[in-house]
C-alpha positions in Angstrom: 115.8 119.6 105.8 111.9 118.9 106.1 111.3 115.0 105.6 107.4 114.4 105.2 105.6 111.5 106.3 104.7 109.5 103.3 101.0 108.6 103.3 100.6 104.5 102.4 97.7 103.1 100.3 94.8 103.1 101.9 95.0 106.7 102.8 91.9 109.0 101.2 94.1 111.3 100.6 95.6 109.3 97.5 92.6 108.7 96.1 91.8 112.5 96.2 92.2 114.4 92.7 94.3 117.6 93.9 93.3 121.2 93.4 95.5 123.6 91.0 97.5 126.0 92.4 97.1 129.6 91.9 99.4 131.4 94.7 103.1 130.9 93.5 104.5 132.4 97.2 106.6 131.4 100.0 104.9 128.7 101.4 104.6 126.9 97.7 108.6 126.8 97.5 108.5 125.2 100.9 106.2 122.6 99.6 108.9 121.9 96.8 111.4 121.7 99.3 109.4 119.6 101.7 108.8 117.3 98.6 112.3 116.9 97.1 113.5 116.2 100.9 111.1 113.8 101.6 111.5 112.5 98.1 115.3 112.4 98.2 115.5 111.3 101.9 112.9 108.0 100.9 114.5 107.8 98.1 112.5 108.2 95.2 112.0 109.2 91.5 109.7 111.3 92.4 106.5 113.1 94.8 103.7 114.1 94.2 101.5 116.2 97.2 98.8 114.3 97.8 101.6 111.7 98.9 102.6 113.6 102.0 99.1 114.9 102.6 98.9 118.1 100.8 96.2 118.5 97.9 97.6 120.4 95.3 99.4 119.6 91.8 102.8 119.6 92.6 105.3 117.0 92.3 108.9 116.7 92.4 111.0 114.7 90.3 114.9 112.8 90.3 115.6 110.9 87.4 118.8 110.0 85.4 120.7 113.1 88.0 117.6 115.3 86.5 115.8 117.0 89.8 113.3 119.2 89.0 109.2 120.1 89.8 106.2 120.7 88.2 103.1 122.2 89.3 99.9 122.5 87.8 101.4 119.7 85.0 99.4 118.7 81.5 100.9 116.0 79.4 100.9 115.2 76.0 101.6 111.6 75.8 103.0 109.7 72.8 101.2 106.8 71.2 103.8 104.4 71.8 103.6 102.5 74.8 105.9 100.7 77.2 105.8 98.1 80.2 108.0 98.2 82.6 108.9 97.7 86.7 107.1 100.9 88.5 107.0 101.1 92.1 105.7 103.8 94.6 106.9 105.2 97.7 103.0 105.2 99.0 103.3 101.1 98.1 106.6 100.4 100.0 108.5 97.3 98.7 105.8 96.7 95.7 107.0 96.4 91.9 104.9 95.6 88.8 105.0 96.3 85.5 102.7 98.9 84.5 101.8 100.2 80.9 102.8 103.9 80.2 103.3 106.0 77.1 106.8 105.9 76.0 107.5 110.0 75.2 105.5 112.6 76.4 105.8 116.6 76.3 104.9 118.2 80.0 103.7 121.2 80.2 103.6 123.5 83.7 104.8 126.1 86.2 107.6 126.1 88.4 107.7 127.5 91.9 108.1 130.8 90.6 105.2 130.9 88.1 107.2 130.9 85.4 106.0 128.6 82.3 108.3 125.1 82.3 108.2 122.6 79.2 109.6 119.1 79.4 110.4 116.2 77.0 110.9 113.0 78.4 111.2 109.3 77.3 111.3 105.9 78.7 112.1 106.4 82.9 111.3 110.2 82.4 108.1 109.4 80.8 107.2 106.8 83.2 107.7 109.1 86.3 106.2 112.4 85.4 103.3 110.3 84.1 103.1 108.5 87.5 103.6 111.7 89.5 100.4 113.2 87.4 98.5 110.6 88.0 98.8 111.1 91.7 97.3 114.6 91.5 94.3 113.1 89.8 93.7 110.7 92.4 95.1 107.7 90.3 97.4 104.9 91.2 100.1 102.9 89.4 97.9 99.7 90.2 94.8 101.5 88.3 97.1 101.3 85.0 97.2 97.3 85.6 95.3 94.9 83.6 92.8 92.5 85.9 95.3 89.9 86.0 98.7 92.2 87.0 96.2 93.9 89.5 94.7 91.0 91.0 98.9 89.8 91.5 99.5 93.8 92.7 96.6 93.5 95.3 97.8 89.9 96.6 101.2 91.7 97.4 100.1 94.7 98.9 97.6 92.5 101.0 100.8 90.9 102.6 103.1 93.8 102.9 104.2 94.5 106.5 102.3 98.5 105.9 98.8 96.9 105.1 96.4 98.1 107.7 98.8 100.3 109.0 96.8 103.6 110.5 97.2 106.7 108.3 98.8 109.7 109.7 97.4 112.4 111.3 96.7 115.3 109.0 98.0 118.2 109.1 96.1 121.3 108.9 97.6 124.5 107.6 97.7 127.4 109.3 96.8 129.5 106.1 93.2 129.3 105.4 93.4 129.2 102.0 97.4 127.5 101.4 97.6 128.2 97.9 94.0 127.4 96.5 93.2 131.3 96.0 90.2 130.7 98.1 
């Protein structure tokens, strides 16, 4: 079992948009691994990459007993919206409603390469949405209205983790870790 450190706001990292991946090999399905660990071990309804340092679209996912991944995800995203409690394992402790598109269709790869397609609603919806963000460098607070935000910020301001020091980041030792560089 491979738990990651969980990078906390603050951290450039998060704020990165992630690069797709193009090498579907060994050290990709570790990253899964590493991700649902971590993700499991924190625990979460999901992790995205960027969240434990690494800059590529991945995520994992563990809602309603669903696990699953996606990497390199698009969305198609229902008119219909909803508002409802979202947290994030990068904001320990912080919950705010947050607008999100009730259904969407998902679109990606798993580990293998192989095409995935998934339909979710609701907490499904809400998570791969989340997670997707994260690869783009977006954060659950950035969905907020001024006021919600301005409440969002307060909070995080007075968490325990502000102004904690962001890990150390790890390097890989593969020069191009699954950019195709």
């Amino acid at each position: 079992m491979s738990i990651m450190a969980i990078r906390i706001f603050g951290d450039p990292v998060l704020r990165t948009p992630a690069i797709e991946v193009v090498d579907f090999d060994r050290e990709l399905r570790q990253l899964v691994k590493d991700l649902t660990d971590t993700m499991l071990n924190a625990p979460g309804a999901g992790l995205a990459a960027p969240q434990i340092g690494v800059g590529l679209r991945v995520f994992t996912y563990h809602v309603d007993d669903e696990p699953g991944h996606l990497i390199n995800p698009s969305l198609d995203l229902s008119s219909e919206m909803q508002d409802g409690e979202e947290g994030c394992l990068s904001f320990p402790g912080i919950f705010f409603d947050t607008p999100r598109a009730l259904r969407l269709v998902a679109k990606g790869f798993n580990q293998y390469g192989e095409p995935v397609m998934l339909e979710g609603s609701e907490l499904m919806a809400r998570c791969i949405q989340h997670e997707t963000d994260h690869l783009d460098g977006i954060l659950f607070i950035d969905r907020m209205d001024k006021a919600q935000r301005k409440l969002a910020m307060k909070a995080i301001r007075d968490a325990e983790w502000a102004g904690q020091e962001p890990p150390t980041i790890k390097v890989s030792p593969h020069a191009a870790f699954g950019t195709g560089r």
